[in-house]
C-alpha positions, 0 to 999 in steps of 0.5 A: 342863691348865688353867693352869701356862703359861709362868713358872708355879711349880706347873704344871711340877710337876704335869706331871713327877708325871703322867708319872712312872708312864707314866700319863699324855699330856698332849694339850691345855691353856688354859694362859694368859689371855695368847693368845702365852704359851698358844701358845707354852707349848702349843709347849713341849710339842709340843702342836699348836695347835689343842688350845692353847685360849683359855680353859677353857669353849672347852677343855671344850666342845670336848674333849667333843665330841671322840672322843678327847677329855681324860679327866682335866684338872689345874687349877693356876690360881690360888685364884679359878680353881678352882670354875669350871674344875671344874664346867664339866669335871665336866659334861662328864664328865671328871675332876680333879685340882686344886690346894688350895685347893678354892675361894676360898668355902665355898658353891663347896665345896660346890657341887663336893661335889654335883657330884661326888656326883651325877656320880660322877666321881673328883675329887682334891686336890693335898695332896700332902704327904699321899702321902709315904711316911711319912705313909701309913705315920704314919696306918696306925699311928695308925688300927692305934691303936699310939698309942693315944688320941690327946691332942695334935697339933701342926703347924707350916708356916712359910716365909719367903717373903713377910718383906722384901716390900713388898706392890706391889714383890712377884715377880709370880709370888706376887703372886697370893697377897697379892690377895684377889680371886685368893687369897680372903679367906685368905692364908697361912692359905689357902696353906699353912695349908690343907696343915697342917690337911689333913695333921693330920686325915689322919694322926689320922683327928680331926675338928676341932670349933673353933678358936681363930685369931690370924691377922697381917699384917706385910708393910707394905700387905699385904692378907690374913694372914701369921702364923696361930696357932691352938688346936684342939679334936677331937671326942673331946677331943683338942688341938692347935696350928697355926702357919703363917707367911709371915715366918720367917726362915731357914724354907724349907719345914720342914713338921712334925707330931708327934702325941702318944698314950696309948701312943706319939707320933711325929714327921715333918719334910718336908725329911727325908720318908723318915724318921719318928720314933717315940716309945713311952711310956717306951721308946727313941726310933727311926727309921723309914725308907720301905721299911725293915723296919718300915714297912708296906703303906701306906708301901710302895705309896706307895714307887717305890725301895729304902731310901736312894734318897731320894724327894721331893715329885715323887714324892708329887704322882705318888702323887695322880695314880697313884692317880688312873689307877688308878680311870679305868683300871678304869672305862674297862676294867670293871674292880672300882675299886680302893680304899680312896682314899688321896688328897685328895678333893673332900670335904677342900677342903670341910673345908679350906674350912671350915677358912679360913672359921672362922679368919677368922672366929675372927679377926675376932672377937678370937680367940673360939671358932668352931665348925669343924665341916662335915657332908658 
């Protein structure tokens, strides 16, 4: 692991996703900039020292060089932290699986792309909301087209994290965020606007063509965006809205998707992740529960208990990581790769990244019509 030292809010949940299947061992990390805190977080863990490294290039150099050294690493870094940890491991022939968003900058994307391309390494991203049960089972229905054509989407993910904050008096773990030279450019669009847009292309299977972006900043003294709304337009003639904000009172975290068809519509709500409403065209609104009887192959691999047993976040991010073992384990034992993939690829932070890029843009030019589109 490279980050998620001690203190870190995201570090300790991709801990408890790797080891739930019994997939994984943790045996090495760069867990901190901070020598003591690298240490002691590596003692924490029962690691021995001397796989506590200094920083990740000493950790890649020295792992490789290693007959029983890492075969995947889990990047949880900051934003800025992202593209360099990651080449330098896919060189090293090892596997990854990082946190969203891809990089701070489109052309680093992009760099990842090819160098997981050309060294044919598995590399994931942790849009972990992707790998609910539900939204699995959500995109099979729309890919099975009992939609029908899909018209309108609509996503929203507000929280209110960052409403009384002053930006210099803010928690420093957050702090992070709100400074442009860790986060990127994007702030809230790039925290948890990324994972909306992310979630609305994998549930329809849409590719974004343009957007429209109104993006805010109301922390007195903050230094990226806050509130996004943005009008979107798919290839093919669909529609949507994306709302992402970082001052809305009373909002925890209730990320939404409804996505509207020619024939039915759904709905989905993250704080309820085991349920999904469907909405056929002049019929009776229903409920459909993971692992129940109207859910279906999708929903049930990515399900570990029976209907009413409620499963939650933890659990997605170790679908990610899941899957993850599944591809390693086969090539380490020859195995046929097991597909298709289901989880978040290097190729969605490149969209992602894209996504940000076209927003800020959209932004910086008073809300005018930017093309979206990435070809891969």
């Amino acid at each position: 692991m490279v980050g998620g030292g001690q203190g870190a809010l995201i570090g300790p949940v991709h801990r408890m996703a790797a080891r739930l299947d019994d997939r994984y061992e943790l045996v090495a990390g760069a867990f901190s900039s901070d020598s003591g805190k690298n240490l002691a977080t590596a003692a924490d863990l029962c690691l021995p020292p001397e796989r506590a490294y200094a920083d990740f290039a000493e950790m890649a150099s020295r792992e490789a060089a290693r007959a029983d050294g890492v075969e995947v690493v889990a990047i949880v870094t900051p934003n800025h932290l992202h593209h360099a940890p990651a080449k330098a491991f896919l060189e090293t022939r090892v596997h990854v699986v990082c946190d969203k968003p891809l990089t701070t900058r489109l052309s680093e994307a992009l760099d990842l792309v090819e160098a997981v391309r050309r060294t044919g390494l598995v590399f994931a991203l942790t849009h972990a909301y992707a790998c609910y049960p539900m939204i699995r089972q959500a995109r099979a229905m729309v890919a099975a087209g009992e939609l029908g054509e899909v018209r309108v989407v609509q996503v929203e993910y507000p929280q209110e994290t960052f409403t009384d904050l002053v930006e210099e008096l803010g928690a420093a773990p957050d702090r992070w965020r709100r400074d442009p030279a860790r986060s990127g450019a994007g702030g809230c669009i790039a925290d948890i606007g990324t994972h909306a847009h992310h979630l609305a292309e994998y549930v329809t299977g849409l590719e974004l063509r343009e957007l429209c972006a109104d993006l805010s900043t109301f922390v007195p003294g903050g230094q990226v965006d806050d509130n996004n709304h943005i009008l979107l337009r798919y290839e093919g003639g669909a529609r949507g809205m994306l709302w992402a904000s970082k001052v809305a009172p009373g909002y925890r975290n209730p990320l939404r998707l409804r996505v509207f068809g020619t024939r039915a519509g759904l709905s989905w709500k993250q704080e309820r992740p085991d349920e999904m409403t469907w909405m056929p065209l002049r019929g009776t609104a229903r409920t459909v529960m993971r692992a129940g009887p109207d859910t279906g192959e999708a929903a049930a691999r990515a399900s570990r208990l029976r209907v009413g047993h409620p499963e939650g976040l933890i659990e997605a991010f170790a679908n990610i990581y899941s899957e993850v073992a599944d591809i390693v384990a086969a090539r380490l034992l020859g195995r046929p790769t097991p597909g298709p993939v289901a989880f978040p690829t290097v190729e969605d932070g490149a969209r992602g990244m894209k996504f940000i890029e076209a927003a800020l843009e959209s932004n910086g030019r008073g809300g005018a019509w930017v093309d979206a589109r990435l070809a891969l």
